[in-house]
Structure formats: C-alpha cells, structure tokens
C-alpha positions in Angstrom: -35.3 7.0 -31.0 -35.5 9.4 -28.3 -34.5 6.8 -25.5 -31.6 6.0 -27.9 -30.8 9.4 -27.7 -31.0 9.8 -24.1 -29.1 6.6 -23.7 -26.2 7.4 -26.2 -25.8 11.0 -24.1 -25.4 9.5 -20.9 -23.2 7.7 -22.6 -21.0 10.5 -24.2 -21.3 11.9 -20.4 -19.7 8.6 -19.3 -16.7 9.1 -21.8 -16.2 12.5 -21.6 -15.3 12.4 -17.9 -13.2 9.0 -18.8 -11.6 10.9 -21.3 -10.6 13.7 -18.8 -9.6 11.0 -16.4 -7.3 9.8 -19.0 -5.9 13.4 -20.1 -5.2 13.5 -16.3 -3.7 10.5 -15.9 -1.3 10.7 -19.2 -0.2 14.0 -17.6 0.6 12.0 -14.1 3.3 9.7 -15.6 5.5 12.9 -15.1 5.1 12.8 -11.8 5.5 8.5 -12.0 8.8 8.8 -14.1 10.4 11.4 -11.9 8.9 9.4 -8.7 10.6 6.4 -10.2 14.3 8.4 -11.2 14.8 9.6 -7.3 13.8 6.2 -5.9 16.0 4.3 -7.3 18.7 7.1 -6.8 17.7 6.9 -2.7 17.3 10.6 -2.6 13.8 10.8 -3.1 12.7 7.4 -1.6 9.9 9.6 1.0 8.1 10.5 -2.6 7.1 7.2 -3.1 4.0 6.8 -0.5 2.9 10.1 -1.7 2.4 9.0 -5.1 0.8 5.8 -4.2 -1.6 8.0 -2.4 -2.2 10.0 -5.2 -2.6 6.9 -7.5 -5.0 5.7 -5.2 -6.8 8.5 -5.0 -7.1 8.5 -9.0 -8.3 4.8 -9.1 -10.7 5.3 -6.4 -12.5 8.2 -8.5 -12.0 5.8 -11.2 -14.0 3.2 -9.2 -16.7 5.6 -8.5 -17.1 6.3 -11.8 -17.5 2.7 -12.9 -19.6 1.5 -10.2 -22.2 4.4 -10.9 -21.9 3.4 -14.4 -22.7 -0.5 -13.7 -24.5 0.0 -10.8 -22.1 -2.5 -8.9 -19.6 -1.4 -6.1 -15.9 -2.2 -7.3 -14.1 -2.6 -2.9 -11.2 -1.3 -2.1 -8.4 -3.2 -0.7 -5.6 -0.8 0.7 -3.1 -1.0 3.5 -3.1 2.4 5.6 0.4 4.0 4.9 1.0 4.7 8.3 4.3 5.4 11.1 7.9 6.6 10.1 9.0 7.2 6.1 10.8 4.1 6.6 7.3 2.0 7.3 5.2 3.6 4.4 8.0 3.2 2.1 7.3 -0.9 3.0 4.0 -0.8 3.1 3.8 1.4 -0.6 6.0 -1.3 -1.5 4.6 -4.5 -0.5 1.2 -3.8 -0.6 -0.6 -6.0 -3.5 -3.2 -3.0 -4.3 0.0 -0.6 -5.4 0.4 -3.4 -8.2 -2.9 -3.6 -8.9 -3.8 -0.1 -9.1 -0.1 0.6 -11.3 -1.1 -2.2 -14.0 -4.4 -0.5 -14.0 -2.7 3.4 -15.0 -0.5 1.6 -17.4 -3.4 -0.2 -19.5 -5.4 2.9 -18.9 -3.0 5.0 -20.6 -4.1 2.4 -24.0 -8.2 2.0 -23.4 -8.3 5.7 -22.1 -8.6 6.6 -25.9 -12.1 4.9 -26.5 -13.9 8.2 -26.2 -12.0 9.0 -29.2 -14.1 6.6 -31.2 -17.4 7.9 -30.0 -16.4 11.3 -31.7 -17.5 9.9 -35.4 -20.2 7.9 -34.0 -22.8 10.8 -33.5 -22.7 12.6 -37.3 -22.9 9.4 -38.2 -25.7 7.7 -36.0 -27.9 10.8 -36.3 -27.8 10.5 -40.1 -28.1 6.6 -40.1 -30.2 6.1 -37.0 -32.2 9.1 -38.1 -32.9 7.2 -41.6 -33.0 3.7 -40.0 -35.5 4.2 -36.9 -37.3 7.6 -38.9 -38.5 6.1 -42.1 -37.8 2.0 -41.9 -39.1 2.3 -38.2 -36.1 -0.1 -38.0 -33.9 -0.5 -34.0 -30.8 2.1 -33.8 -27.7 0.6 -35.3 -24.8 3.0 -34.6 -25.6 5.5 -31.3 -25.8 2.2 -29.2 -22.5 1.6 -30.0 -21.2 4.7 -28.2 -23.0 3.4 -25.4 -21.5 -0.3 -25.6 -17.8 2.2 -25.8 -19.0 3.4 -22.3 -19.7 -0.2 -21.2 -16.0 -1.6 -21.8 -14.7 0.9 -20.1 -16.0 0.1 -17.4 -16.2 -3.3 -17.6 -12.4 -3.4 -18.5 -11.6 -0.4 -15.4 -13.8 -3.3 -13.2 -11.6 -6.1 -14.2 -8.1 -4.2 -13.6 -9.4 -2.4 -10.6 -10.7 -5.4 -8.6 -8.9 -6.2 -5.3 -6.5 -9.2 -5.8 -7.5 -12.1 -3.9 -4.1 -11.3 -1.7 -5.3 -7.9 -1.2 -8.8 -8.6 0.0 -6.8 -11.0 2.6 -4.4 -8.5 4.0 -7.4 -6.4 4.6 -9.5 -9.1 6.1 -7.1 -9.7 8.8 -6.3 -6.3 9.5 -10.1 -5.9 10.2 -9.8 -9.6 12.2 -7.2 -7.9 14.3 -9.4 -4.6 14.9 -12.1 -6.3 15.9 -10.6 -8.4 18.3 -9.0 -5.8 19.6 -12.4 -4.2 20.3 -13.6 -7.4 21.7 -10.7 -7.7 24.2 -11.6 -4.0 25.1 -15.3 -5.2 25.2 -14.6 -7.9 27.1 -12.4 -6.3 30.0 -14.6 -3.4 30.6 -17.5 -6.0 31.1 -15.1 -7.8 33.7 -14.7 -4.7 35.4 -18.1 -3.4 35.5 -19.3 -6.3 36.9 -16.5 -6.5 39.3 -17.7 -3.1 39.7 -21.2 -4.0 40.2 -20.3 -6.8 43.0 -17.7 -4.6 45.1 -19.9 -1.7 45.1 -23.4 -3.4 45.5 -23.7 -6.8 46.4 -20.4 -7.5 48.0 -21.5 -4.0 50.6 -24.5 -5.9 51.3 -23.5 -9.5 52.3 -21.0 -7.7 54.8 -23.9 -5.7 56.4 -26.0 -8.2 56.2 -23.4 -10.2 58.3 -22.7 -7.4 60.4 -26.2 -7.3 61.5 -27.3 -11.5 61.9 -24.0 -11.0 64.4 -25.0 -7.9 66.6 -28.5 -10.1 66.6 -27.0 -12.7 67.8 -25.2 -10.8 70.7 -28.2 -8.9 71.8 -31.0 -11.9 71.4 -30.3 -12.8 74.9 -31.0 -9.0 76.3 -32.8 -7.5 73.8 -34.9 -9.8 71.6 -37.0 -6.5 70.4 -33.6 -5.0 69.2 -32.5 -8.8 67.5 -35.8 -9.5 66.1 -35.6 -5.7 64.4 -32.1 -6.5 63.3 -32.8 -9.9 61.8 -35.5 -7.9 60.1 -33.0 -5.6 58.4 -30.7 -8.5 57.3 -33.8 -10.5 55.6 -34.5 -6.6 53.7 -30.3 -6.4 52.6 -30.7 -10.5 51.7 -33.4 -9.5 49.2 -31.4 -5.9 48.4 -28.2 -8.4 47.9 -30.6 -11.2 45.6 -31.6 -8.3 43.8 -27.8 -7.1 42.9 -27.1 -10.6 41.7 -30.2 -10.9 39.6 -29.2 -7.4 38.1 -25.6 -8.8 37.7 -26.7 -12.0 35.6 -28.6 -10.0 33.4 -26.6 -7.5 32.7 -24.2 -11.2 31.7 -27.0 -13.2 29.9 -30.7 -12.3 30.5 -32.5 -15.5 31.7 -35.5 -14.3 29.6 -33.8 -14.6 26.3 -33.6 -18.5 27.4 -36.3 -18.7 28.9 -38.6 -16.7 26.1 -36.5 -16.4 23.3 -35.6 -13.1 21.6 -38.9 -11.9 20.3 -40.6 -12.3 23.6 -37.5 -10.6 25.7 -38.0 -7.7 23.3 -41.8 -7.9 23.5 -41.2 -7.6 27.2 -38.4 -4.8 27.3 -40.4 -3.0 25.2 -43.2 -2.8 27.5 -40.8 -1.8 30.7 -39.9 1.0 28.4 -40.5 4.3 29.3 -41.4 5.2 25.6 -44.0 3.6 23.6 -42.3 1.1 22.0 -43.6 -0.9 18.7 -41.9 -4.4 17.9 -42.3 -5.8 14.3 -41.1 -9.3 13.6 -40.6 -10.7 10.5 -39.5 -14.2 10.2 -38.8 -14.8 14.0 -41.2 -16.2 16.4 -41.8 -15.9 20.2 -40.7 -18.5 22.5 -38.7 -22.3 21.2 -41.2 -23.4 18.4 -39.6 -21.4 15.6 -35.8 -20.8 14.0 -33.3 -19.2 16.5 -30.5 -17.0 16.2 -26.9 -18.5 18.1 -27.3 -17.8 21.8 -24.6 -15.0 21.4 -26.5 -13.4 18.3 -29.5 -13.2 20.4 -27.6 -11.6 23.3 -25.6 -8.8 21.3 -29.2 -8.2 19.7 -31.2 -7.8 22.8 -28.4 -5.7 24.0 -28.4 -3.6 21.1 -31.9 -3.0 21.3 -31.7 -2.3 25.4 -28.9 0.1 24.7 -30.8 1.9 21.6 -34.3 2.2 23.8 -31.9 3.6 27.1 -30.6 5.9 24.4 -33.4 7.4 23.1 -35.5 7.7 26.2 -32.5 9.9 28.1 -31.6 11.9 24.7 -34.0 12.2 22.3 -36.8 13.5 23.5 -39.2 11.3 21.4 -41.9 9.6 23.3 -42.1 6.5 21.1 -39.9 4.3 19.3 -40.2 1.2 16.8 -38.2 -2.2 16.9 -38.0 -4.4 13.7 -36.3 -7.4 14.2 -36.3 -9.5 11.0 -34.8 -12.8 9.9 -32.2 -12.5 6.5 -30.8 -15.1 4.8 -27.5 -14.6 6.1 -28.3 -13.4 9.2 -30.5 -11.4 12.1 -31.4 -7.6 11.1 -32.6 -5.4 14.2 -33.5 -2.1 13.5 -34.1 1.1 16.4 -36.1 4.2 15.0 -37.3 7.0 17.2 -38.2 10.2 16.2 -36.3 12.5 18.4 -34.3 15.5 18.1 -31.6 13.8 16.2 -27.7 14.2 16.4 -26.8 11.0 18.3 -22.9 11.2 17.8 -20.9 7.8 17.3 -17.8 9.1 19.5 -20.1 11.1 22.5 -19.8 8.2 24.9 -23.6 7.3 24.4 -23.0 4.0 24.8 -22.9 3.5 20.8 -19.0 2.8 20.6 -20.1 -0.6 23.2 -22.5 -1.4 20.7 -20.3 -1.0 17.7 -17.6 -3.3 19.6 -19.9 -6.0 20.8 -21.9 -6.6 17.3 -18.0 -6.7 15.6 -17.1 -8.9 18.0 -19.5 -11.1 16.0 -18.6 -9.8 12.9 -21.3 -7.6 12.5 -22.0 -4.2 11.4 -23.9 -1.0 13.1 -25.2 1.7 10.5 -26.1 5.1 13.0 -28.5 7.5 11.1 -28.9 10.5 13.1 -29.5 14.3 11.6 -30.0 16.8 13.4 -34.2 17.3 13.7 -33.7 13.4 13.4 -35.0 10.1 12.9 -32.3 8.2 14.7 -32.1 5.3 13.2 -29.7 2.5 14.6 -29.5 -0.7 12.3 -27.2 -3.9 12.8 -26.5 -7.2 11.1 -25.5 -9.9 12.2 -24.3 -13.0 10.8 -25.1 -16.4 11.3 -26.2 -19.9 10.6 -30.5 -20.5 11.2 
C-alpha cells in the first residue's frame, strides 16, 4: 500500500504541473487569437515569429516534463528564426515543427483536463484501496489509476510532440551543412599549416642546403678543409630537412597508425608523453589481428587523443592522465581524463574547436567536461562500420 501511495503522489505531482501547464496554455490562445487577427490584417505580421517562439518554448517545457515522466527524451526539430522580419516570418511559416507544435496546443486544450479526473480518485482510492489492500490484503484498484491518468498524458504529449519525419530532415541537413562547413574550415587550415610547415621549415632548409653543396663545390679546389666542413653542414640540414618532412606526414597520417594500428600508436604516444599516461582498451586490439576502425576513424581518434594529452600537459597542471579507447556497437568511443585544475573552455583557442570540427567532419560528437578544480574529461564518438 505504501508504494501505491508513493506512486499515485508522484503521480498527482505529474498532473498538477500538467494541469498548470494547461491553465497556462488555455490563457495563451489570447495571445494566438489576437496573433492570428493582426496577421491576416498585415499590420502585425512581425508578431508571428514571436509567438512561435513562445509556443516553442511552452512545448519544450512540455517535453521536459514528459520525458522525465517516461524516462525517454522526446528531440526537438526546430528551424532557427533567424535575419530580417521578412525571413522569420517564412521560416515561422514554413517550418513543419510550427504545425506540429500548433496541433499539439489545440488537442492539449482537450486532454489538458485529465487532472480533473484524478480529483475524485483519492477519497475514493483511500477508502477502497484502504479496504481492498488493508483487510482482503488484495492489489490497489483505484490510486493506480491516477497514475495510468499521468501516463497518457504523456504518452499522448509524446505522440503530438514528436518531430515529423520532414522536420527531423530539415534539421538533418542544416547540421550536414554545418558540419561541412567546419570540415571545409578544417580542411583549409590544415592546407595552410602544412604549407606553413614547408615554407617555413623544410623548404628554408633544401635552399641552404643547396646554397652550401655549391659554395663546396667552388672552394673544393682551394680549400678542401673549408668544402669538406661545408658538405658536412649540408649532410646535418639534409637530416634537419628529412626530419621536417617526417614531422609533416605525421602531422597528415601518422605511419604508426598503419603500421601499428590504433591501440599500439596510443600505447606509444602515451609513453612520449610527458604525463603519466594510462591506456585501457576494451574491445580493440594492438596491431592487424583484430577488428579496425576506418583509416579516417583511427586518424581523428589518434588526433583527438594527441590533442587532449598536448592539452592537459601545457594547462592542467595534472601529472597523469588516462585514455580509454573502447569498441561500441555503432562505433569507436575514446575518452581523455586528467585531473588538473579544470576550466578548459570550448571557445579559448585550446585546440578543442579543431577537435570538435575534425570528429563532425565524421559525424561525430565531442562531450568537454571541465569544472573548475576539474576532472577534465574529453569524450568522442565516432561512427562507423567494424
């Protein structure tokens, strides 16, 4: 009886706030009728947006509310009313959501009175329940109703609530377009650092090292001392300039992700590290005997992780870090924990806004936990096919 009772007041607490929802909302079709009167009439055509926003801020609490109820997230699906008065009013307008969420309001304005019912319920399932689980040591009969009340309103808010198909789309390729957009932006700073790279370090080299085979050259015949020490110097900026290049390739694909796979390049950046860096692996193995990620997976991954381990050892202060790399069903999970000081900011330039854009690139996501006193903790999916 008592986890009846606890049950049928969460319950209540579920209806009461649907029914103040639904007072709320019965007082809004004011504000929709008067919306409506100056639309059509032209004059107050810039009111529309505005009370699309304010329906979608009602449906999203409306979500919430169901979601926490059911325990299952109901997505949102909405066009940013963005630019001049003339572009929200289109995008208000055309947007499948403002249907979606306006056939929601209007049946909500019916089912919005099931808390009503849940008012006789109680007198009457303490004095039946009471009887029925007290003295027949019998299952509750009528306070589980008040609970099943709570149920389809939820279940029904769930069902009007839900994203259309259309909507979902729309949204889909405006993310498409953001993220290629990123990758572009990825993708021509990358060009340009490693044009960067070459201008400023290899390139430099090769013409020294030119410079000096041809002033040997000229002075072997007088000086051979002098040529030998000069052919010495352009052997030293040969290796400088092989150096460059092998720093350049990496920096493109590291050969050891080929040649080793992606547990063993982790394995072996984490011992370069300057922090004391544990790897866990779950589901991955080292070298070719074992499933593999996609060549690019493995490469936004290993840079990830090189970019996370940079982080924390210039900015953290921590002396240690952790790397779990784990195999999903959909997909490669890496996670970064260190236990510095904390407040690693998205937008600071810390190299985490060229991590975000080369995991969505693959249509990935980066979660950044960072408070202040810390953990840091840097996780990524990525999506694929083992």
């Amino acid at each position: 009886m008592r986890a009846t009772l606890r049950q049928a007041g969460r319950a209540t607490l579920q209806l009461v706030i649907s029914a103040a929802m639904a007072f709320g909302s019965y007082i809004f079709i004011t504000v929709l009728l008067i919306t409506a009167i100056l639309t059509v009439s032209v004059v107050g055509a810039f009111m529309l947006p505005e009370t699309v926003l304010l329906i979608r801020r009602i449906a999203g609490a409306k979500r919430q509310q169901a979601g926490a109820w059911t325990g299952r997230k109901i997505p949102e699906a909405y066009q940013p009313l963005n630019g001049t008065v003339r572009e929200r009013l289109r995008t208000a307008v055309r947007d499948p959501s403002t249907l979606t969420d306006f056939r929601w309001m209007v049946a909500y304005y019916g089912y919005g009175a099931l808390p009503v019912l849940m008012l006789p319920l109680w007198p009457l399932g303490l004095v039946v329940d009471g009887v029925w689980c007290g003295l027949l040591r019998r299952e509750a009969v009528v306070l589980p109703l008040i609970s099943r009340l709570a149920d389809l309103d939820a279940e029904w808010s769930t069902a009007l609530l839900k994203p259309s198909p259309k909507a979902q789309l729309a949204v889909r390729v405006e993310e498409l377009v953001q993220t290629r957009a990123g990758a572009i932006a990825a993708h021509g700073a990358e060009l340009r650092r490693i044009e960067r790279d070459l201008h400023d370090g290899t390139q430099a080299r090769l013409v020294s090292l030119s410079m000096r085979i041809g002033l040997a050259k000229r002075a072997y015949d007088q000086d051979p001392a002098a040529a030998r020490r000069m052919l010495d110097e352009a052997q030293t900026l040969a290796e400088e300039a092989l150096t460059d290049l092998r720093h350049v390739v990496r920096a493109i694909h590291p050969p050891i992700l080929t040649d080793r796979g992606l547990v063993g390049a982790v394995r072996a950046l984490a011992a370069s590290s300057v922090l004391a860096v544990a790897v866990t692996v779950d589901g991955l193995t080292d070298g070719h005997d074992g499933p593999r990620a996609p060549a690019a997976v493995e490469a936004a991954a290993y840079f990830v992780i090189a970019e996370s381990l940079t982080n924390a050892a210039k900015y953290s202060g921590a002396d240690r870090a952790e790397v779990r790399l784990a195999r999903a069903r959909t997909g490669l999970r890496v996670q970064v924990r260190d236990e510095g000081r904390g407040g690693a900011d998205e937008a600071g330039g810390s190299g985490l806004l060229g991590m975000q854009r080369r995991v969505a690139a693959l249509d990935g996501s980066v979660t950044v936990t960072s408070p202040v006193g810390g953990p840091t903790v840097i996780e990524v999916e990525l999506p694929c096919v083992w």
